[in-house]
N, C-alpha and C positions, 0 to 999 in steps of 0.2 A: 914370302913363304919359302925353307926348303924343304930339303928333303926329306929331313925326320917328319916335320910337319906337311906336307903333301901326302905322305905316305899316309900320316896318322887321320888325316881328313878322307882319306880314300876309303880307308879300314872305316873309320866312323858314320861312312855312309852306306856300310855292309854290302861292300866288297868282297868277291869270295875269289880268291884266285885260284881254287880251285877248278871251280866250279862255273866262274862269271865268265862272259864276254868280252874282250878289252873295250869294243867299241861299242859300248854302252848309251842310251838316247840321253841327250842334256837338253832334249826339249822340254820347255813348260810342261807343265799340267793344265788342263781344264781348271778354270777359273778369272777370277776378275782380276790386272792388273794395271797400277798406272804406269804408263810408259810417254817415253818420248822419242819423236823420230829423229834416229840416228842419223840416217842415209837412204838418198833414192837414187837406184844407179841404175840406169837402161846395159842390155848387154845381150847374149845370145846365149841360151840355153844348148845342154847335151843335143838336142834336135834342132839346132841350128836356128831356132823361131827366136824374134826380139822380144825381151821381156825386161821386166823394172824388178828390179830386186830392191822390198823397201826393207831396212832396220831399223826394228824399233827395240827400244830397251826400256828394262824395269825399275822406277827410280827409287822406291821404295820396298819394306819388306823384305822378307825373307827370301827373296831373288831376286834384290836390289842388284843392279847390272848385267845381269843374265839377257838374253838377249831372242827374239823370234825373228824369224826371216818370211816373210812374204813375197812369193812370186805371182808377177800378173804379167800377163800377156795377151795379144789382141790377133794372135795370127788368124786367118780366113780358116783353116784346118781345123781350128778347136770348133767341138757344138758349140749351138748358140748357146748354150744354158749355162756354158764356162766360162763365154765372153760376154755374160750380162753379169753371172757374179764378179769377175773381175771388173768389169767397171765398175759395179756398186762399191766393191771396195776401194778404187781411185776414187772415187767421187768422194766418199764418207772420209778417206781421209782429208783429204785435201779441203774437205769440210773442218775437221779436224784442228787443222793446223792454221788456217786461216786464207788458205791457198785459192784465189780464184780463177780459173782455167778462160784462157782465150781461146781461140778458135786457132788461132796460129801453135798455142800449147799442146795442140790435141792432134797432129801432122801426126806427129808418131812418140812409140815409146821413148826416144830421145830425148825428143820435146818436153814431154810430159813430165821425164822424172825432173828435170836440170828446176822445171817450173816448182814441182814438188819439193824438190829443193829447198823452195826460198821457206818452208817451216821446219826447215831441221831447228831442234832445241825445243820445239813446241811440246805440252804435255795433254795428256787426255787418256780415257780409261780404258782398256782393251777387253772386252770377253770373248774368252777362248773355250770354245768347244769343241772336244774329239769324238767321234765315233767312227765304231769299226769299218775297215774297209773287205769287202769279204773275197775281193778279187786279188789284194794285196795285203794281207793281214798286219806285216811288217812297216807297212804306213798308211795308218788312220788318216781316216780324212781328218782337216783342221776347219773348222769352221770361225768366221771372228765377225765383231760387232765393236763399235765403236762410239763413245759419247765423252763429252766435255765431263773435266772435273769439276764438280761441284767447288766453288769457292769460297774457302772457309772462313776469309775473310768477313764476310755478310752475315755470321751466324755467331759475330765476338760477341757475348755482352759484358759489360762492365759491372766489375763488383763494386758495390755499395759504399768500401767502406776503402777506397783509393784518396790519398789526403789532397787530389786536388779537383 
């Protein structure tokens, strides 16, 4: 794509330069997508705490390759109520992808992502739900759920009138 064409996709998604912001949100929206894990990278957050940054991406539809970033993290400092959803959401994925966790996988976020690792390519459904953050208006909470694609394979049937 150039530049006439970049420009014209920017305008067509009412762009006001007037008026806009340059640094505009390209996060999803709330709703259901299928995606597959990109990447899971253990690494250390603006606050120094280790965390797994996983990527996942949209394979289809009208945000085919668009991408959402999840951060987890397991430091002592977080409430417990942050380091039970993050585990739920390692676990679910790693469910996910077909990933099953050792007791040696689970030392730390290092461990865990390199293991999470082994289903990068894997696909399965993502729902994403935002709601308001009222401490921080400027970033909604993200909330997500995760379930196997339905295989559409099992649901072919055969028409009648195939000549063999």
């Amino acid at each position: 794509m150039g530049l006439l064409d970049t420009l014209q996709t920017v305008k067509n998604e009412g762009f006001d330069a007037k008026n806009d912001k340059v640094n505009q949100s390209q996060r999803l929206e709330a709703g259901n997508y299928p995606v597959r894990l990109k990447s899971a990278q253990a690494g250390q957050s603006k606050a120094g705490r280790d965390q797994i940054a996983i990527s996942l991406e949209v394979v289809s539809g009208e945000n085919k390759d668009r991408q959402e970033l999840i951060f987890v993290s397991f430091d002592d400092e977080l409430p417990p109520f942050v380091l039970e959803k993050n585990g739920r959401i390692l676990l679910k994925l790693a469910a996910m992808v077909g990933v099953e966790f050792t007791k040696k996988d689970l030392e730390d976020e290092y461990s865990a992502s390199e293991a999470l690792s082994k289903g990068i390519g894997k696909q399965f459904k993502m729902e994403l739900t935002v709601s308001p953050n009222k401490k921080n208006p400027e970033f909604p909470y993200r909330n997500y759920d995760f379930e196997l694609l339905e295989d559409e394979s099992t649901d072919f049937e055969e028409p009648e009138d195939l000549p063999f």
